[in-house]
Steps between C-alpha positions, in 0.01 A plus 500: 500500500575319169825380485836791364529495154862371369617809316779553284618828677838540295330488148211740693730719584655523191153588346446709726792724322381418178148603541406607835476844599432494883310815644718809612831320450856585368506309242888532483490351850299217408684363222878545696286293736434208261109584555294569792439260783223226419253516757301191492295378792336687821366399816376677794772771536776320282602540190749256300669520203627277197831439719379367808524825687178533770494869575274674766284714271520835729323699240186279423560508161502832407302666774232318400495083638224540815436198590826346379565237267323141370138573616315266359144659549631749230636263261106300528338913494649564137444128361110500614497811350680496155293142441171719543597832332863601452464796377205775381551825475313853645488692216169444353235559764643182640656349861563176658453365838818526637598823410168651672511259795868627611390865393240446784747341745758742414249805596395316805892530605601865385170643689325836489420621240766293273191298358640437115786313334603499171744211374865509371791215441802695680557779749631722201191472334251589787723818564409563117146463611539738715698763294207497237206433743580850702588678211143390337355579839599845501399589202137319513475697818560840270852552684694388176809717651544248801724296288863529769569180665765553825734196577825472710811445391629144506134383460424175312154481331591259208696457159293675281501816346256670729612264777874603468413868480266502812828269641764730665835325388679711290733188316164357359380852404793527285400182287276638278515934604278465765297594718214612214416888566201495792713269801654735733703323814585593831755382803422132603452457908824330521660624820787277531638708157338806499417560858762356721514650857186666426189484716244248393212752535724793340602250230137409443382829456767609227438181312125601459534856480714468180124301373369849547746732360466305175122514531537906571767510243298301235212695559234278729231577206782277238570173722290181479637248723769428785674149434708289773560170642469466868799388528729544206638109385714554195630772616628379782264394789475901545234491880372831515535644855225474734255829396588520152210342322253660730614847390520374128124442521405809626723680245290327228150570674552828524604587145272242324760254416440155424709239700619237324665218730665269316506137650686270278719394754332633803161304483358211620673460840821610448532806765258316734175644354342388173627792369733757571257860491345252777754470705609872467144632537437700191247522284573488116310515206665219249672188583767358280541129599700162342759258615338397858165489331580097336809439696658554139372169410333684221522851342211691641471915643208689582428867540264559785274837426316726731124496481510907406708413232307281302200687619627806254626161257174430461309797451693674300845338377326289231726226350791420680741400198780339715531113637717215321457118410571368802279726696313261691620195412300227662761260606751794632178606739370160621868427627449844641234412702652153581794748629301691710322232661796349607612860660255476672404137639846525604508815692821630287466856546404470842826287543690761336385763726577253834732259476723517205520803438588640871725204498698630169526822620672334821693299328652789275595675791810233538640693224529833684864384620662480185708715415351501128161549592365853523146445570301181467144615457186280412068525505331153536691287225689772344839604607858631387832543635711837414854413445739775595882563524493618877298429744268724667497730151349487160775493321548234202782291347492712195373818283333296258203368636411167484841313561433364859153364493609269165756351684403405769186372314740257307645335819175466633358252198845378514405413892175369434234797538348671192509913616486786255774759500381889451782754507692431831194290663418141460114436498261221661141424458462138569168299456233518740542140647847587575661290819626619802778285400502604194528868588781429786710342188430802258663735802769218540599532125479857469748528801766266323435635137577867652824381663609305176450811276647727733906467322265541168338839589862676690668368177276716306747731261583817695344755242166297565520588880233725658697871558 
């Protein structure tokens, strides 16, 4: 590793006001902060920033940091590259090795009859893909009214118009009067919140069934495509009960609707299985893929596309007008590929599946006791803990939602592990390489943040209190 930079981090911090305008921020926030906190260096599962401060990086980024931090095989995969080509383009009748070498690799890994990948920079941008690639399906196919797409609510498929609207979160849908007139939603699987008590199987059940009420409702004729994540990340490390998918894919089987799994945070070896459908067992039609893909190292998604799909693409859907810049880009895919290799010479997913992530879900478990804690919950590397205000129930800290999970978030960093906080949860999705040791001292510091901001969350003001 070469040797940390010496920063100025007060005068970046102060530019960082001036100029900066960090992604899905309060900017209010930020500047009564004096800036946002200078990250500057990484290695293996640590993160430090511009004062000193080594924090466990419990969120691998953001979702997205596989094979953690300062791997040098990636650093030599984009130099090779950008000194050979750095960038061409796909537009005109055109490709480059790496983008159809880890097309090939990445069909070799989704299976089936998911034999074709088309290229994207970000997770919000292969859910576009996929928005405009059904909807041009559909109507190439001379079934132009299939144009419905079914989501959950509290879904995250990107930042984007399309990807917002196919999201489920109603506070982004109200920046910018979405969702845009097509995107219907339905209840998430979440049974902590929305089934408590309830029988898994029961619980199951209703969470599908709702899939097809809307299809019945919607008319089966008008809907083109089913979209959901595995398990659900943003919205809160939502694990559907055991059934659930299985029924979701026979739902869309039997009416004709495409299934659209969408992987940005569920691929490459996070649940224990190169992908989530895999691990679940299903069987869907598109594959929405990013952040695992390069480790983050570089921007880079992928949509992977069912061989009947681009079967009717071919013969009949002419032009495809739709793909960006970036689409492609020859130094994103070879450290792709460099990625990928090192998932695999290293047995990561496999590890996932039998050590680390058994061993996370034990070590969660120590959490059960507190008081705080109404369910810790976790698949391979991907886990939350429910806060609640008594034990044994559901019931939060307060009536507006989201109070909990931010504060105990805060002590956390302040303790030395990076966790996200999502209403009255905090969040973990370490890197792959993640210690046993490492993991023991996430638990550890999750146990002392939640008894430091317990006077902070019974001081909450009275009217804020859950009736």
């Amino acid at each position: 590793m070469a040797a940390p930079r010496n920063y100025n981090i007060a005068e970046l911090r102060r530019l960082d006001v001036a100029h900066h305008l960090p992604a899905q921020a309060n900017y209010a926030e930020i500047e009564a902060l004096g800036g946002s906190r200078i990250i500057t260096r990484a290695e293996g599962c640590t993160i430090y920033d511009g004062d000193g401060n080594a924090i466990l990086d419990g969120m691998a980024g953001l979702w997205c940091v596989n094979v953690g931090y300062g791997r040098e095989e990636l650093v030599r995969a984009a130099a090779e590259q950008m000194q050979e080509l750095p960038f061409y383009n796909t537009f005109f009748k055109t490709a480059t090795p790496p983008p159809v070498m880890l097309a090939a690799k990445l069909a070799q890994l989704l299976g089936g009859r998911l034999q074709h990948v088309f290229f994207n920079s970000s997770g919000s941008e292969a859910n576009d893909t996929v928005f405009r690639m059904v909807r041009h399906y559909w109507k190439s196919k001379g079934e132009p009214k299939r144009a419905n797409f079914i989501s959950r609510w509290n879904a995250y498929h990107g930042s984007t118009v399309a990807g917002v609207s196919l999201g489920g979160m109603k506070l982004m849908h109200a920046i910018g009067d979405l969702p845009i007139p097509g995107v219907h939603h339905v209840m998430q699987p979440y049974r902590f919140n929305e089934g408590f008590g309830e029988d898994e199987e029961a619980f199951a059940a209703r969470a599908a069934q709702e899939i097809e009420d809307k299809i019945l409702e919607l008319g089966p004729e008008s809907v083109a495509a089913f979209i959901g994540e595995p398990v659900q990340g943003a919205g809160g490390v939502i694990i559907p009960p055991k059934g659930y998918w299985k029924r979701v894919d026979a739902i869309c089987k039997k009416y004709g609707v495409l299934l659209v799994s969408d992987e940005v945070i569920c691929g490459f070896g996070r649940l224990g299985a190169w992908f989530g459908f895999q691990h679940f067992g299903v069987t869907p039609d598109l594959v929405s893929m990013a952040k695992g893909l390069s480790s983050g190292y570089l921007p880079i998604s992928a949509v992977g596309v069912s061989d009947e799909i681009v079967k009717v693409l071919r013969e009949k859907g002419g032009e495809f007008i739709h793909g960006y810049t970036y689409s492609g880009h020859p130094v994103s895919a070879a450290v792709a590929l460099k990625n990928l290799e090192i998932i695999e010479r290293e047995g990561l997913v496999e590890r996932v599946k039998d050590d680390v992530g058994p061993y996370f879900a034990n070590a969660l478990r120590r959490l059960d006791g507190d008081p705080l804690v109404g369910e810790a919950r976790s698949l391979g590397l991907i886990g939350a803990v429910e806060i609640v205000a008594k034990k044994g129930t559901n019931e939060r800290f307060t009536g507006k939602e989201g109070k909990a999970g931010p504060i105990v978030r805060d002590v956390c960093i302040k303790n030395g592990l990076m966790v996200r906080g999502i209403r009255d949860s905090i969040v973990m999705c370490p890197p792959l390489v993640i210690t046993h040791a490492e993991i023991d001292r996430m638990v550890d510091i999750i146990a002392r943040s939640l008894r430091e901001a317990e006077p902070a969350l019974r001081a909450l003001p009275a009217d804020e209190q859950a009736g």
